[in-house]
C-alpha positions as CSV (number, residue, x, y, z in Angstrom):
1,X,85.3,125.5,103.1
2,X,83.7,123.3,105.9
3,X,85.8,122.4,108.9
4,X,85.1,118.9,108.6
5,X,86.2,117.9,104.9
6,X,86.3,114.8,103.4
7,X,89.0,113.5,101.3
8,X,87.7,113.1,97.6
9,X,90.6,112.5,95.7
10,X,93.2,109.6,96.3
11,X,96.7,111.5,96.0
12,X,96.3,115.4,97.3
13,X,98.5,118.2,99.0
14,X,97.5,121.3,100.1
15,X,99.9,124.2,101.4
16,X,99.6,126.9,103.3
17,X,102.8,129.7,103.3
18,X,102.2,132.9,105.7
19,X,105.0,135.6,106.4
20,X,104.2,138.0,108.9
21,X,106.3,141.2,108.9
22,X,106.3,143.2,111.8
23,X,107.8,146.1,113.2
24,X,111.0,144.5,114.0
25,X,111.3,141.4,111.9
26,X,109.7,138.7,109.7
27,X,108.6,135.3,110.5
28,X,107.1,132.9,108.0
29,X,105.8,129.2,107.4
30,X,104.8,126.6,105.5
31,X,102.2,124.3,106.3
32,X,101.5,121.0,104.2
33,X,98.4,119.1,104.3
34,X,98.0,115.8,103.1
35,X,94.2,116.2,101.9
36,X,94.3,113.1,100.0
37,X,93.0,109.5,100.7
38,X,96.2,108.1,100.6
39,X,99.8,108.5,102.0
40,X,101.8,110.6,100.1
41,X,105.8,109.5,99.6
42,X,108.6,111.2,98.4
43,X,107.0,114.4,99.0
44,X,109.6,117.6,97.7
45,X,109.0,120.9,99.0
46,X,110.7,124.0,97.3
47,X,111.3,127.5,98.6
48,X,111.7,130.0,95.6
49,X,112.6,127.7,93.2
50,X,116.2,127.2,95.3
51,X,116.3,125.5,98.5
52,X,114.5,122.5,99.0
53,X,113.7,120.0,101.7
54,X,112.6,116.2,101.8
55,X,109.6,114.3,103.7
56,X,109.6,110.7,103.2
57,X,106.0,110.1,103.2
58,X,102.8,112.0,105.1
59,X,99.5,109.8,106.0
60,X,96.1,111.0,104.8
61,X,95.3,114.2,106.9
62,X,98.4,114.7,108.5
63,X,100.0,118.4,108.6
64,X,103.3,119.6,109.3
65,X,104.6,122.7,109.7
66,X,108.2,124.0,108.1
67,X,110.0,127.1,108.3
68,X,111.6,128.0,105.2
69,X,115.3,129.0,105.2
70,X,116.8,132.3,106.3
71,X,117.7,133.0,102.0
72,X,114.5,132.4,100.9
73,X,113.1,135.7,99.3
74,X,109.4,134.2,100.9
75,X,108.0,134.6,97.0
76,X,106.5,131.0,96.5
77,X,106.4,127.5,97.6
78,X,106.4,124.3,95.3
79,X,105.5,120.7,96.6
80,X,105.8,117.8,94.4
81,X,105.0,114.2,95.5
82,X,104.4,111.2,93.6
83,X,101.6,110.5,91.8
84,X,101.8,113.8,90.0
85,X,101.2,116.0,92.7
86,X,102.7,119.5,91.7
87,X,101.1,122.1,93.8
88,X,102.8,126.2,94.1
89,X,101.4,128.9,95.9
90,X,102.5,132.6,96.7
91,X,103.5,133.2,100.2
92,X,100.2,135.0,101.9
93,X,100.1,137.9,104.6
94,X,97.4,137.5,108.0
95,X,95.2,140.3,108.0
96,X,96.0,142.8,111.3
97,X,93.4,143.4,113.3
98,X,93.7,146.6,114.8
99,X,94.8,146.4,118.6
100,X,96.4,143.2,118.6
101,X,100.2,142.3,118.4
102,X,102.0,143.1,115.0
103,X,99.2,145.2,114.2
């Protein structure tokens, strides 16, 4: 992937979920991308097939960050938008680099 990317398709969503367990506790979040040429409304994300939350509309390239809710078993994310979109992806893991934090 190239950092600078260039929008092929007209309607497009990309997301990104992390959890992080550490020692002590978890943290996780979602991150969605509009990669599309075009604003994307009535965008629908849901955690674990349960809990869901509501973004009007996201502009081409813009990226917000959510933090799923404290009953979410951090399995799998769903984001549907119009035009289509229907996009779900497994929550990922950072790799640990030795020596630093959470490691």
């Amino acid at each position: 992937m190239s950092i600078f990317s260039v929008a092929t398709k007209n309607f497009a969503v990309d997301i990104d979920p992390i959890k992080d367990s550490q020692n002590l506790f978890n943290t996780a979040r979602v991150t969605v991308t509009n990669t599309g040429k075009s604003t994307l409304n009535h965008v629908k994300v849901i955690y674990d097939d349960k809990s869901t939350e509501n973004i009007n509309s996201l502009s081409p390239g813009e990226k917000i960050m959510l933090s799923p809710p404290t009953n979410s078993s951090l399995k799998s994310v769903t984001v549907i938008a119009d035009h289509g979109l229907n996009v779900t992806k497994t929550y990922r893991s950072p790799l640990k680099i030795p020596g630093m934090m959470g490691s």
